[in-house]
N, C-alpha and C positions, 0 to 999 in steps of 0.2 A: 541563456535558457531561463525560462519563468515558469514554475509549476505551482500552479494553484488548487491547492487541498480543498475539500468541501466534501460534508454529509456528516459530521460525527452528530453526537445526540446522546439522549438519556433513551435508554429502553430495558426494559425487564428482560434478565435471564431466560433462555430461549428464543428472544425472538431475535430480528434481523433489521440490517442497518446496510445499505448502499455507500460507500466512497467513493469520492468522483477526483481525477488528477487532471487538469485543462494543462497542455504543457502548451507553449510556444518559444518564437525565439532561434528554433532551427529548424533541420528535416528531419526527423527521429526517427527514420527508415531503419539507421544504425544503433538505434539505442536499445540496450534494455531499460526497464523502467521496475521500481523496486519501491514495495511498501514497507516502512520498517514501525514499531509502536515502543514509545518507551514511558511507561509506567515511575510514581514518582519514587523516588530512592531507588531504580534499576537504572542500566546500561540500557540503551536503545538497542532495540535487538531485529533478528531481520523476521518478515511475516512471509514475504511470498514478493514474487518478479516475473516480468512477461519479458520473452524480448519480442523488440517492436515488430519484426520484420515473419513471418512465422508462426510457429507454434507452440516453441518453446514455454514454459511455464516451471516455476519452482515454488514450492511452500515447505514452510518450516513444519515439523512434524507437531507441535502441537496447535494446530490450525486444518491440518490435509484433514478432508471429507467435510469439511464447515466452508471453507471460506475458497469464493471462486473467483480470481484474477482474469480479467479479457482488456480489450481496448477496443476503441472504435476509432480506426484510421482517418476517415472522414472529418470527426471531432475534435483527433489530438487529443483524446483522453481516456485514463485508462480506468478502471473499475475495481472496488473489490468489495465483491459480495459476501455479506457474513451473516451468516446463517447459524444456527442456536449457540448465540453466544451465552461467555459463562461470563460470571466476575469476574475471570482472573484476563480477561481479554479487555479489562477498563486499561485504557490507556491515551497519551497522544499520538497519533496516527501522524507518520509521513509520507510522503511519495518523491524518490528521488531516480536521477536519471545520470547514466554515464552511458558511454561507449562501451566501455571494457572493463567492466568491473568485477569481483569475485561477487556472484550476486547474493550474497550472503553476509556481505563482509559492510559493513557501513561505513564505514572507512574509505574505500574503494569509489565511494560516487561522490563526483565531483556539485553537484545540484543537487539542491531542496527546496523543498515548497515547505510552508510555515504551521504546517500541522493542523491535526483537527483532531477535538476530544471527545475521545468514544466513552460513554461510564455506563455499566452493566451494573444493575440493583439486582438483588439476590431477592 
């Protein structure tokens, strides 16, 4: 499995920024697929997960109502929309993929794709 990160950037407090996760490698009918961002001197923490197959969807609470998780089947890639971000959402951005994972738990996904740096100016 290959998951390639892309979209982070510099943008001004409130505004919004696209992540794009290209995965390949297998069929990820069975996956879910999970953003996590880990910020410097923090623990990499979880953001939000889709599973593949569905409708399923999860976000961490300091995220839900900003930031919209989808995919496009077609593409093998999955999305996360963030919308008025603050400073405390500067971080590096991952997107990882397992089968069966606690999707919360980062520990749990066996695949990662190599990050993309989000930094929100105040």
């Amino acid at each position: 499995v290959q998951l390639q990160a892309s979209g982070g950037g510099l943008v001004q407090a409130g505004g919004s920024l696209r992540l794009s996760c290209a995965a390949s490698g297998d069929t990820f009918s069975n996956y879910f697929m999970g953003w996590f961002r880990q910020a410097p001197g923090k623990e990499r923490e979880f953001v939000s997960a889709i599973r593949w197959s569905g409708s399923m969807t999860y976000y961490a609470d300091s995220v839900k109502g900003r930031f919209t998780i989808s995919r496009d089947v077609a593409k093998s890639t999955v999305y996360l929309q963030m919308n008025s971000l603050k400073p405390e959402d500067t971080a590096v951005y991952y997107c990882a993929a397992d089968r069966f994972p606690r999707v919360d738990m980062a520990t749990s996904y066996a695949n990662w794709g190599q990050g993309t740096l989000v930094t929100v100016s105040s």
